[in-house]
VOGU-3710 file (C-alpha; in Angstrom, 3 decimals, decimal comma):
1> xxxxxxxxxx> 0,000/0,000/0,000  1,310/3,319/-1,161  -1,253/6,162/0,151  0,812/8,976/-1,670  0,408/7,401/-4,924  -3,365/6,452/-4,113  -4,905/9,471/-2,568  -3,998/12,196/-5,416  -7,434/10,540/-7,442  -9,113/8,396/-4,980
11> xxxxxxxxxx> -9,324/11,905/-3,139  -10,153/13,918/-5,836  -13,277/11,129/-6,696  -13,912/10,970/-3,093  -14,228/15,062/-3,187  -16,313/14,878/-6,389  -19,096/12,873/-5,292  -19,258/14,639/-1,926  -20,946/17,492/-3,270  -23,337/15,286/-4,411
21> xxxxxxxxxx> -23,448/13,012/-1,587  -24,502/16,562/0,452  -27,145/17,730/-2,127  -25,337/19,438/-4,526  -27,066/18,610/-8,088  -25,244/21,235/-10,286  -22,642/19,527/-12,302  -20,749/22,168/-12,185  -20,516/22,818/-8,695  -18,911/19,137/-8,255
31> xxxxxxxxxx> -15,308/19,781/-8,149  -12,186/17,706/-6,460  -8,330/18,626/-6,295  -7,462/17,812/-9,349  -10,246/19,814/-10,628  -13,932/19,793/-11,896  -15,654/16,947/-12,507  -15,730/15,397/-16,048  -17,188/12,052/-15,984  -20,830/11,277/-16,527
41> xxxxxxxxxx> -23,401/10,086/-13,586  -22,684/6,611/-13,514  -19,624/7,336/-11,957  -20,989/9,296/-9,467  -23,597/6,527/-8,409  -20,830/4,074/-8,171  -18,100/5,975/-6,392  -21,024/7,124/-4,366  -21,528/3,376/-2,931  -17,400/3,578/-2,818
51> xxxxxxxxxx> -17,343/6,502/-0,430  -19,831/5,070/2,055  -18,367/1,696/2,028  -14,772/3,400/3,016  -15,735/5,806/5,615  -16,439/8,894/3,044  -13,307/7,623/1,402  -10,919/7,311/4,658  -10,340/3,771/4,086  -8,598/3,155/1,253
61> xxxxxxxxxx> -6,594/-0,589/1,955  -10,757/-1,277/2,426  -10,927/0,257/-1,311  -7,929/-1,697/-2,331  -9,562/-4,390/-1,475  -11,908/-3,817/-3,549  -10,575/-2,926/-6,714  -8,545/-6,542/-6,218  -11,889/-8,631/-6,305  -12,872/-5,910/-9,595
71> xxxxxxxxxx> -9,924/-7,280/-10,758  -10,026/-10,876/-10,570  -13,910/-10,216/-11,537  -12,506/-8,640/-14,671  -9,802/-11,420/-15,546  -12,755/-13,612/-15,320  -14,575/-12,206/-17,887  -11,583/-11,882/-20,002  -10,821/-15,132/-20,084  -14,788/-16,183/-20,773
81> xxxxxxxxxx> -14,538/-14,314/-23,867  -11,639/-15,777/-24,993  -12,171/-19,536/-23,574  -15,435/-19,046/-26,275  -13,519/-17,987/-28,914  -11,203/-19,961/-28,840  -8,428/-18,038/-30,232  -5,674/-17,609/-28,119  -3,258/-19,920/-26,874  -3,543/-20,811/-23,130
91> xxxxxxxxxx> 0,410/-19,579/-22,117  -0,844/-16,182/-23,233  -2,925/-16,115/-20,095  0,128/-15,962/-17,811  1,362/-12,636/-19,149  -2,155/-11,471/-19,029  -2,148/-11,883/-15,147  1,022/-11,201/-14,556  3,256/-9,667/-17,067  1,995/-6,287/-16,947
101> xxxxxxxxxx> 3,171/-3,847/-13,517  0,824/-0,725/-15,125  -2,187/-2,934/-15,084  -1,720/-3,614/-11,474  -1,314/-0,369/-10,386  -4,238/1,290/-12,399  -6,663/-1,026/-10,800  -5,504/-1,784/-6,941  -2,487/1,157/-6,775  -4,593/4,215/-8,058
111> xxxxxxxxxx> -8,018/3,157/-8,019  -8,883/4,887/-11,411  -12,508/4,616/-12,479  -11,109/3,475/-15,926  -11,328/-0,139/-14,524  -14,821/-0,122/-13,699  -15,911/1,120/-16,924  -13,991/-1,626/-18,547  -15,232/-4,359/-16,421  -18,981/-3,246/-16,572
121> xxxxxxxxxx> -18,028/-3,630/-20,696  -16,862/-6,843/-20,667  -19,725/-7,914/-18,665  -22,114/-6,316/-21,816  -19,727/-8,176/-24,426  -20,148/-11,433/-22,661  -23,725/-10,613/-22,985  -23,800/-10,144/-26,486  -21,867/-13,682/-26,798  -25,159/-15,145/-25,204
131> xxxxxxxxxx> -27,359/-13,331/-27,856  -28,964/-11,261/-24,424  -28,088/-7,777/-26,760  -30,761/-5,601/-25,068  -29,294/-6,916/-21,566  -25,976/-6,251/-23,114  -26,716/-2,879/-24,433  -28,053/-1,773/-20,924  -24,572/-2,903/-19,525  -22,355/-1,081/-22,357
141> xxxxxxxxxx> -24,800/1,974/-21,426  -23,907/1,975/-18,153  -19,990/1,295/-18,667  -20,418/4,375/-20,914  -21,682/6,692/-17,918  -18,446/5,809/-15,852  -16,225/6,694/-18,519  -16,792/7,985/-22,204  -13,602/5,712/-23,721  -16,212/3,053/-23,778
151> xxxxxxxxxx> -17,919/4,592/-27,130  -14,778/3,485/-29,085  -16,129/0,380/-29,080  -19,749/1,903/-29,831  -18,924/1,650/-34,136  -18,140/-1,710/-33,912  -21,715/-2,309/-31,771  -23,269/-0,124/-34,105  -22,373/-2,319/-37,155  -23,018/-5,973/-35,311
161> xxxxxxxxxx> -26,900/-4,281/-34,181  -27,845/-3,579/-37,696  -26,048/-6,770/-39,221  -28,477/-9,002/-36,631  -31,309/-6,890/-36,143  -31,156/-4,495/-39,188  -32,374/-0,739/-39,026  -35,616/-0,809/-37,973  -34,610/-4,038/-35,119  -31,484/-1,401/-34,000
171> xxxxxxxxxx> -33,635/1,387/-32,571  -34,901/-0,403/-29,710  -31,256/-1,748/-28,844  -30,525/2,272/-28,961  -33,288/2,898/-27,432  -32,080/1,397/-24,385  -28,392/2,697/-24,308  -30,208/6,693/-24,858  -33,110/5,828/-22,147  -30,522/4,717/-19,328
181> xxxxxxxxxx> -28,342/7,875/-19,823  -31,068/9,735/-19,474  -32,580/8,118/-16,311  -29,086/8,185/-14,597  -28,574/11,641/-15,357  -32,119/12,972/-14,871  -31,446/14,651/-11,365  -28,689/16,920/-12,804  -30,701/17,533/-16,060  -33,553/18,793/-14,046
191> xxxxxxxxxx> -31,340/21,247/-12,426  -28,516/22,322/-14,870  -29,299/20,340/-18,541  -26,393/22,375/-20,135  -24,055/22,256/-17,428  -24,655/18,250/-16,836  -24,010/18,139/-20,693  -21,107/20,006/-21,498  -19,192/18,756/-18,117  -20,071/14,805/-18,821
201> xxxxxxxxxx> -19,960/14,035/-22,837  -17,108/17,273/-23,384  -15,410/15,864/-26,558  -13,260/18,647/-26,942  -11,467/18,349/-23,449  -7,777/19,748/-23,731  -5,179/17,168/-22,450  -1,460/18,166/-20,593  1,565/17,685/-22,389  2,992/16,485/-19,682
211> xxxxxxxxxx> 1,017/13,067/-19,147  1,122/12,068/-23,185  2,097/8,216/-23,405  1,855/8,416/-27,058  2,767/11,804/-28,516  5,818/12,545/-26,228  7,720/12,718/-29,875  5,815/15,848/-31,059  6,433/19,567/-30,245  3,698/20,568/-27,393
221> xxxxxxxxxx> 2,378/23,309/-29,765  1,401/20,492/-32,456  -0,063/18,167/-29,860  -2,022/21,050/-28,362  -3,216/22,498/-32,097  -6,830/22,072/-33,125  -5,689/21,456/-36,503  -3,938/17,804/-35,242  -6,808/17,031/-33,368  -8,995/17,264/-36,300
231> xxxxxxxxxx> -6,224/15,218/-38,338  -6,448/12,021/-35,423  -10,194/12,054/-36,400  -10,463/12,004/-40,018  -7,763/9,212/-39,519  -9,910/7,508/-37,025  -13,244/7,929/-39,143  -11,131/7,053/-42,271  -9,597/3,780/-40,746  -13,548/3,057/-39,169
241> xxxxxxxxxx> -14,941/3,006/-42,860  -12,098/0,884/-44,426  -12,399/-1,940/-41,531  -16,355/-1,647/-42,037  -16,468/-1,762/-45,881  -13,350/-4,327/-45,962  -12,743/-6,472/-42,854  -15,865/-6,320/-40,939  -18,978/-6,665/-43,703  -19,098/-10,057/-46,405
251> xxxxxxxxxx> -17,493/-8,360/-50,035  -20,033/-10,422/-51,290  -23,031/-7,880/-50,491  -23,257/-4,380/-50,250  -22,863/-2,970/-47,415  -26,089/-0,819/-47,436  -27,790/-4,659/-47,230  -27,518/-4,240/-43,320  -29,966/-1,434/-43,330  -32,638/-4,931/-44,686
261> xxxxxxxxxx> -34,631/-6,377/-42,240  -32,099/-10,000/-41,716  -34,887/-11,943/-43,014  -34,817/-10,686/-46,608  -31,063/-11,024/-46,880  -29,098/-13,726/-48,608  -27,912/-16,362/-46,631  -24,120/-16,518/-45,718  -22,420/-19,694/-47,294  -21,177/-21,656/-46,321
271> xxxxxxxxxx> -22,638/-21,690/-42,708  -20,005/-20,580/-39,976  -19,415/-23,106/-36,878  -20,764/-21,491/-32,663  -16,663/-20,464/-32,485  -16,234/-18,344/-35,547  -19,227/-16,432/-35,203  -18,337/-15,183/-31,643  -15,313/-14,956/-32,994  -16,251/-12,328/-35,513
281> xxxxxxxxxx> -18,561/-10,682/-32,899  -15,133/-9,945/-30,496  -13,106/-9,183/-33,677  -15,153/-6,123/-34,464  -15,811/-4,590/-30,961  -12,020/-5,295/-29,998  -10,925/-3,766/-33,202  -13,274/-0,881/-33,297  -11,613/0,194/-29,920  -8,427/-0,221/-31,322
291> xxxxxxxxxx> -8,763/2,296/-34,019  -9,426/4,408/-31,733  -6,719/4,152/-29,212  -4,633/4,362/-32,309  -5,572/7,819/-33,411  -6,569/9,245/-29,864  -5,674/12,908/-29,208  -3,435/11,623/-26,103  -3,022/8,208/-24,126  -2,494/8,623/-20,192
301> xxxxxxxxxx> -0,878/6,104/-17,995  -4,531/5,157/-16,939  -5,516/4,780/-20,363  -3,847/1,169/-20,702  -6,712/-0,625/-19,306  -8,870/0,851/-22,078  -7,083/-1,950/-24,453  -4,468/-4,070/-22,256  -7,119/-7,036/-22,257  -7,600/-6,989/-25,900
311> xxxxxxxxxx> -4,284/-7,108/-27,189  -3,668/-10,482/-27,146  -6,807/-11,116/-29,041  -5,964/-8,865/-31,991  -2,571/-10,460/-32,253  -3,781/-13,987/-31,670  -6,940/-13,529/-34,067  -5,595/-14,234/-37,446  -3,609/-17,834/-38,379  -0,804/-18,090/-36,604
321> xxxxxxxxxx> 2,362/-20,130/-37,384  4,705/-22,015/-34,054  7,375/-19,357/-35,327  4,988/-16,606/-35,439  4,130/-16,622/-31,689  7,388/-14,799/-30,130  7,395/-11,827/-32,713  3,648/-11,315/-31,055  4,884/-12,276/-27,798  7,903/-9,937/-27,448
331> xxxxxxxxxx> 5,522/-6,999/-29,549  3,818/-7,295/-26,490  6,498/-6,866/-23,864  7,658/-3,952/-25,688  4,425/-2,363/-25,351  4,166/-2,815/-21,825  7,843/-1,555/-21,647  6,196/1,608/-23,481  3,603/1,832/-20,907  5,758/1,702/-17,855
341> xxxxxxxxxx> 8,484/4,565/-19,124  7,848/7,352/-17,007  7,767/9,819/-17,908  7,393/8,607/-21,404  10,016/9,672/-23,902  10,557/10,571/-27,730  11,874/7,066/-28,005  9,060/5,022/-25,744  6,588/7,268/-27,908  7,583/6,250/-31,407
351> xxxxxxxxxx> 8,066/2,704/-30,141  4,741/2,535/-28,911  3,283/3,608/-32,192  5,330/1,491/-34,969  4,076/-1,741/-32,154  0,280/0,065/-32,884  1,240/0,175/-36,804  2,216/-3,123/-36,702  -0,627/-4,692/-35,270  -2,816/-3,291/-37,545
361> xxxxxxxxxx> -1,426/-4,332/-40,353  -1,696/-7,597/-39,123  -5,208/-7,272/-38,773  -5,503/-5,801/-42,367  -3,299/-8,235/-44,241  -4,416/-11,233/-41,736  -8,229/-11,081/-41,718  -10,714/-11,401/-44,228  -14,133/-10,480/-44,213  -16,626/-13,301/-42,640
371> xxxxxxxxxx> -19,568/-14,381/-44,220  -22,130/-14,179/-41,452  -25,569/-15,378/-42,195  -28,568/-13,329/-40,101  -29,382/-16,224/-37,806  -27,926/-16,279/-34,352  -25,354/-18,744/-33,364  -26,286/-22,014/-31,812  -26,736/-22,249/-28,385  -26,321/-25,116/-26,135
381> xxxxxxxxxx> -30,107/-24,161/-25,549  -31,805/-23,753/-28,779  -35,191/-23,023/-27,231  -34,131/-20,122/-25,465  -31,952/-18,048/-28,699  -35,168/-16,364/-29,706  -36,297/-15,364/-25,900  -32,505/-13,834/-25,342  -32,378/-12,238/-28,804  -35,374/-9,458/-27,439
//
């Protein structure tokens, strides 16, 4: 236990929800340390429960505690996800537990909220393995409302909800991800809409120089210029469409055929086995994320979590020769070598991209596009696909 390291933003949460905790309902009026608050209202209904289970925050080895179980809770849905697909080699899970320092220390170390968001999402992809989407949907809502990272994986759901359900079969599904946002944030909306708004979803958030994991290499007047920013997200919208037309959707049909109701599509052949078409489903959420780590304005230490879990799976996802495992092995040490240079540096910066570079060509030149018909995958109870599929 390091309390110097831990208190500077378990304090700052604790001091955030507070405010609330004594009646304050203006977003804007919720402030901590390190300055106002920026998250939306999940987080503040969770962290909540989190200060009165530690004393208003005193107790933070009782937090600690905590965040371990969230963590073994978390490897545990990792490794459900990939047990189902079926994809990555069982050594792989060794360096997943305990290969990585950074990972450690963003979930029992610093307590970030980034963890919790990511846990709640794997809970809501494990979901959508099961064919439970609107159950799944709810979840990925919620993970949304304790940090906004989650919506990098919101294209890739996007494009799975109208390739099962079509456009019309979507709405509900995004129905349910705009109603609980809503209902969570109600209390602040009924006192300060614009303020709740603006403080919670605020896209255009400036990030400090000084905590860049991924542009250390650039001059801080290009990583702070508007004109960059807007460069990372044509890139990012650019490298969305070419995955969706190319890698994610069959070349056989257009893509505008997902708009259809599935019923009045062609059938995929030939017809994919339980393993490939889960496979597929993790394939485009995990690599919808990954875009968008790639071209994100700035990566902080904390940030790791947002794709740590995935890695293996986008390295391990496309045929794989005995001799091809320890490039993808050591690709990943250096990575987490990139991650735990502090503070990062030109050379840890430009490492850490030509590893991202490199692992998305593999998934461009390594994956093809996969056939997948509208039915849902078989389920070891038939009977119940249709009820879950609602």
């Amino acid at each position: 236990r390091r309390p110097a390291d831990t208190e500077i933003d378990w304090k700052a949460y604790m001091q955030e929800v507070e405010g609330f905790a004594n009646g304050t309902l203006d977003y804007t009026r919720l402030k901590g340390d390190t300055g106002p608050l920026v998250y939306p209202a999940g987080f503040v209904y969770i962290f909540l429960g989190l200060y009165y289970a530690t004393g208003r925050g005193s107790d933070i080895r009782l937090a600690q505690y905590l965040f371990a179980g969230l963590y073994l809770l978390n490897l545990l849905l990792v490794f459900r996800i990939y047990c189902r697909t079926s994809k990555v080699p069982p050594y792989v899970f060794f360096f997943m537990c305990c290969a990585s320092y950074r990972i450690h220390s963003i979930f029992v170390l610093r307590l970030f909220n980034d963890p919790v968001a990511m846990a709640i999402l794997f809970v809501a992809i494990n979901l959508f393995l099961e064919e439970r989407w609107s159950w799944g949907c709810l979840l990925f809502s919620l993970a949304v409302s304790v940090k906004m990272n989650i919506l990098l994986f919101a294209p890739g759901l996007l494009f799975l909800l109208l390739q099962r359900f079509g456009l019309l079969g979507c709405i509900p599904k995004l129905c349910i991800c705009a109603l609980l946002q809503v209902v969570l944030g109600l209390p602040f909306l009924l006192v300060n809409p614009v303020g709740y708004l603006t403080r919670s979803f605020d896209l255009g958030r400036q990030f400090q120089f000084k905590w860049t994991v991924n542009w250390r290499f650039l001059p801080e007047e290009v990583f702070q210029n508007r004109v960059f920013h807007a460069a990372l997200l044509l890139a990012h919208l650019a490298g969305l469409g070419l995955f969706a037309l190319h890698r994610w959707h069959s070349s056989k049909e257009n893509i505008l055929t997902l708009l259809k109701d599935p019923a009045k599509r062609k059938p995929a052949s030939p017809r994919l086995t339980v393993n490939n078409i889960l496979a597929w489903i993790v394939f485009i959420l995990f690599s919808s994320n990954f875009l968008g780590v790639c071209c994100s304005r700035s990566l902080h230490y904390q940030f790791y979590v947002w794709y740590f879990h995935t890695l293996p799976y986008l390295l391990w996802c496309t045929p794989t020769t005995k001799l091809a495992h320890m490039p993808k092995v050591l690709l990943l040490g250096v990575i987490e070598l990139c991650w735990n240079t502090y503070p990062s540096t030109v050379c840890s910066s430009l490492s850490l991209h030509i590893c991202h570079g490199l692992i998305l060509l593999q998934l461009w030149y390594g994956t093809a596009p996969t056939p997948v018909s509208h039915t849902p995958p078989p389920s070891r109870k038939p009977t119940a696909i249709s009820k879950k599929a609602q």
